[in-house]
Each structure stands twice: as structure tokens, then as C-alpha cells.
C-alpha positions in Angstrom: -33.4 -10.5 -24.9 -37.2 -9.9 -24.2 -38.6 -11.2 -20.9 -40.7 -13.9 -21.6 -44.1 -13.2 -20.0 -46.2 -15.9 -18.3 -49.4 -15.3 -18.1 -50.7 -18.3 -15.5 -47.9 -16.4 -13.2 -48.9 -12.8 -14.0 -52.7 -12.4 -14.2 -55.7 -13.2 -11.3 -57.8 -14.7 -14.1 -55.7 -17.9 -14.1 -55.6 -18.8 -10.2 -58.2 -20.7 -8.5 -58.4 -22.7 -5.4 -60.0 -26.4 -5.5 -62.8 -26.1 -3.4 -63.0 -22.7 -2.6 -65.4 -20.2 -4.9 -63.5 -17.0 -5.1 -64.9 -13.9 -7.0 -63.4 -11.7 -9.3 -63.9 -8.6 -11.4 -62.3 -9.2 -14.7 -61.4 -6.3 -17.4 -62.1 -6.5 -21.1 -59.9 -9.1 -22.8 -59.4 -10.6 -26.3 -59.0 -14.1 -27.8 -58.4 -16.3 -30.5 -61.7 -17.9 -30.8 -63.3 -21.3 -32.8 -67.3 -21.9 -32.6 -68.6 -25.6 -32.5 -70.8 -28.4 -31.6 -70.4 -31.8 -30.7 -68.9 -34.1 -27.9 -65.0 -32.3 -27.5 -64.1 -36.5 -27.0 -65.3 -37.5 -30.9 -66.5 -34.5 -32.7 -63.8 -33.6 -35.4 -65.2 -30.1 -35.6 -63.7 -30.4 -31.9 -59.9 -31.4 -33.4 -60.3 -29.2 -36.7 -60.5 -26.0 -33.9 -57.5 -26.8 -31.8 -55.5 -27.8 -35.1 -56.5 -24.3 -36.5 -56.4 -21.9 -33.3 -52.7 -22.8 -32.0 -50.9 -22.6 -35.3 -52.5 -19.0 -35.3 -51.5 -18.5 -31.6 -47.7 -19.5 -32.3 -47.2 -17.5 -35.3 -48.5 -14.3 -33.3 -45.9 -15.4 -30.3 -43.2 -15.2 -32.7 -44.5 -12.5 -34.4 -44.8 -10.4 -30.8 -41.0 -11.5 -30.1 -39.2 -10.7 -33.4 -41.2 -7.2 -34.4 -41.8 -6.3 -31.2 -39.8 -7.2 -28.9 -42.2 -8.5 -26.1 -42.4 -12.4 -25.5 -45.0 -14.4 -24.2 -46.3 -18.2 -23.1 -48.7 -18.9 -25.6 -51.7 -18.9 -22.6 -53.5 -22.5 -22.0 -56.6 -23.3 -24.2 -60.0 -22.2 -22.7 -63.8 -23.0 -23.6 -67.2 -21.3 -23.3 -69.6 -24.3 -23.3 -73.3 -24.2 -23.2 -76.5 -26.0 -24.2 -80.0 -25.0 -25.5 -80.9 -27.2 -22.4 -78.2 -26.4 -19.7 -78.7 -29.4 -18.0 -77.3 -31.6 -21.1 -74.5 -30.2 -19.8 -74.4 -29.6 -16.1 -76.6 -33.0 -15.3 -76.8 -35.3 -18.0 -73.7 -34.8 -19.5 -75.2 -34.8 -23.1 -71.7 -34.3 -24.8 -73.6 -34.9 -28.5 -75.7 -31.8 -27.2 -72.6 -29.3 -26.5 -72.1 -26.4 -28.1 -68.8 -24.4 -27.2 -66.2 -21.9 -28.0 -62.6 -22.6 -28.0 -60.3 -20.0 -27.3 -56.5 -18.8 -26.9 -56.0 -15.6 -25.2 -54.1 -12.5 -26.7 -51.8 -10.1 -25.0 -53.5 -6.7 -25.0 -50.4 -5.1 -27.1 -51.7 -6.9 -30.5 -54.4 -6.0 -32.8 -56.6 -7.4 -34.9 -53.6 -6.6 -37.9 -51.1 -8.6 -36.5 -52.9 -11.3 -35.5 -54.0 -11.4 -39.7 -50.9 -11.5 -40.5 -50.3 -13.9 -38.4 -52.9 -16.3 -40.3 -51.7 -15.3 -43.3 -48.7 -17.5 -42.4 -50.3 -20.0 -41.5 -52.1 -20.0 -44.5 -49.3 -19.7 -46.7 -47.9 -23.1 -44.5 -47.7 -26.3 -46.4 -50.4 -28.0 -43.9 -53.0 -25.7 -44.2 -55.9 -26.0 -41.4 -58.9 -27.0 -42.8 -61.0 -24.5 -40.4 -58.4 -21.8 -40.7 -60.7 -19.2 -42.3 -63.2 -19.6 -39.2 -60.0 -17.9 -36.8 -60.9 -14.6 -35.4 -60.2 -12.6 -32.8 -62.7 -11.4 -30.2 -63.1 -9.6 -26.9 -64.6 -10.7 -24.1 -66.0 -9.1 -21.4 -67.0 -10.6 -18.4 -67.2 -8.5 -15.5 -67.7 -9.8 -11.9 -67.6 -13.6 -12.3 -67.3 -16.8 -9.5 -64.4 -19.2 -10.7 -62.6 -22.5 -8.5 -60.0 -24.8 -9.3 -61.3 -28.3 -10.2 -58.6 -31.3 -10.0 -60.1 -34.5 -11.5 -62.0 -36.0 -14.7 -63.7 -33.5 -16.9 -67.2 -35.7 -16.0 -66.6 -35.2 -12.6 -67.0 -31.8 -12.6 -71.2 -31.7 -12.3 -71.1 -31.9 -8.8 -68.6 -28.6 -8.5 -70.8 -26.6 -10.8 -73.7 -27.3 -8.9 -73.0 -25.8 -6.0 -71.6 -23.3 -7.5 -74.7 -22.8 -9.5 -77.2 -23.9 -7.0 -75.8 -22.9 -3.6 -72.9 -20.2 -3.8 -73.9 -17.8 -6.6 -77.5 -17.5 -4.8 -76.4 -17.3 -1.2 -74.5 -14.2 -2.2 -76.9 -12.3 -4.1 -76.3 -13.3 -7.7 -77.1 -14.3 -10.7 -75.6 -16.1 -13.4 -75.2 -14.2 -16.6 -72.3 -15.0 -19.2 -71.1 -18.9 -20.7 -69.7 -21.5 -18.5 -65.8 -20.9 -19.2 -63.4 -23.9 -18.5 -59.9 -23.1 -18.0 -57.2 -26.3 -19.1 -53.7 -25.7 -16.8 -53.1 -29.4 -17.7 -51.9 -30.8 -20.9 -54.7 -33.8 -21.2 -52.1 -35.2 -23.2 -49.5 -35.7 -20.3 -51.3 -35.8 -17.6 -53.4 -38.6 -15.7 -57.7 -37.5 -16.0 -57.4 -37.9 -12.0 -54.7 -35.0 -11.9 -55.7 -32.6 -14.5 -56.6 -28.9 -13.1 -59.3 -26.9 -14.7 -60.6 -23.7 -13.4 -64.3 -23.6 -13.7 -65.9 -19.8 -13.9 -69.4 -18.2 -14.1 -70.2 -14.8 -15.0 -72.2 -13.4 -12.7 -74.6 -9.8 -12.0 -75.5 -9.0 -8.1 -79.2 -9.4 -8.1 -81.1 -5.6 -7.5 -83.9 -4.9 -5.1 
């Protein structure tokens, strides 16, 4: 029987410290991935994304165990979230002004073939995502980046990011570069908003003289 691999147990990129900015050099990695707009609360683009990306997700799983011997958790959801005007997100809170990325991570041993056959299955399923055809797979690379562990509401997450933004990134020399990424260890489904633990993370580049 394959060893079942844990990812949240195995890899850097999922541990974070509530308050405590840590920084980290992260390799190459690839992901399931779902573009959209819209407060994540109301927007069914928002739903029509998570109802397509994990059927997807579990099929590969399965597919990784049975033909290849190598099981895996399926990894938590994650999100690259931005705004034409970052503050809609970081201040305001302008959820109807989000746009975002949804994403489930894929072990490094499957390709871009497997995981198509993978949504083939899912296609051929008798509830058929309606966003299905908007899956891919993508890498992403994100080099040195600042991430902490945030334990609370979603909304009550401005403050963090500020000083991560405002005061730690530019006391040590850098600047931000890549997407806000949100990291969901809690299932928001089980768990009450005043416990839920997200890591937060910012690509960053050391500023040159």
C-alpha cells in the first residue's frame, strides 16, 4: 500500500507563524488553477471554480494512487487575489472589486497528460461542472516571498497585510512583486470565522543599489 503523502506536513510552503513574518525561497510549483471576479461571499463565478477545480483534483489523486502508485492529500485550496486598485482590497475591502485565482496544488510527479485525463472523467461524470473547460494547469513561480499565519475572520486580515506591506517588506530591503496568495488550512465549512487559519504570503525582490 502507497504512503499517503501530506503535503501541510511535508513541505515549508504550508507553515506559518501568526504573528511572526518569516521569509522563504520557494521552487517552481504547479496548480490547478480557476480565474475570476467578484466578492468570493456572493459571486457564483466564485462557487462555479471550486465546484470545477476539486472534482479535477480528486480524480488526479486517484488517478496518482491506482497507476502510479504514489498517494497524496489532495493539498488545501489557495487564492491569488488582487485589484486594479490594491487598496479595494487591502483597505476598503471592495469584495465587488476582487479579482482572483483559485488554485489546487499538484505533486510535481504529474503532467499536464494526466491531469487531462483526469478532466476527461470528470467530464464524462453525470454532474458535469459548468466551468469545467476553464480547468488548467499552471506553474508558478515565486521565488523569495514573506508569508505568516493569520487566525481569525477573512476581513480581519487588513491590519496583518499592512504591516507586512507597509512596515516589514520595507524595513528589510524589499519590494513586493508577485499576487497576494491566501493559503485556507481551515475548512470554512467546519470551522468557527474566529478560528480559521490562513497563511497570508507576498512575493517579494530585495531592492538593488
Amino acid at each position: 500500500m502507497a504512503t499517503k503523502i501530506d503535503f501541510k506536513r511535508t513541505l515549508a510552503s504550508y507553515s506559518a507563524t501568526p504573528d511572526q513574518m518569516s521569509m522563504l525561497e520557494l521552487p517552481t510549483m504547479q496548480y490547478l488553477m480557476m480565474d475570476g471576479a467578484g466578492d468570493p461571499n456572493t459571486a457564483s463565478e466564485y462557487q462555479q471554480a471550486l465546484q470545477s477545480l476539486y472534482p479535477v483534483a480528486y480524480k488526479l489523486k486517484f488517478l496518482s494512487k491506482n497507476e502510479l502508485g504514489r498517494d497524496y492529500v489532495v493539498p488545501p485550496l489557495e487564492g491569488l487575489w488582487w485589484a486594479h486598485d490594491m487598496a479595494a482590497f487591502t483597505l476598503r475591502r471592495d469584495k465587488g472589486a476582487w479579482l482572483w485565482t483559485m488554485m489546487l496544488m499538484v505533486p510535481q510527479w504529474l503532467n499536464s497528460a494526466e491531469v487531462e485525463r483526469a478532466t476527461d472523467q470528470v467530464r464524462a461524470s453525470k454532474q458535469v461542472p459548468s466551468r469545467i473547460d476553464d480547468v488548467r494547469l499552471e506553474a508558478l513561480d515565486e521565488g523569495l516571498c514573506v508569508q505568516t499565519l493569520h487566525i481569525g475572520p477573512f476581513d480581519d486580515e487588513g491590519p496583518v497585510l499592512e504591516r507586512m506591506h507597509e512596515e516589514f517588506i520595507p524595513q528589510n530591503g524589499l519590494r513586493m512583486t508577485g499576487k497576494h496568495h491566501e493559503i485556507y488550512l481551515s475548512d470554512v465549512r467546519r470551522v468557527a470565522p474566529e478560528r480559521l487559519r490562513t497563511i497570508l504570503r507576498q512575493p517579494v525582490a530585495r531592492i538593488t543599489t
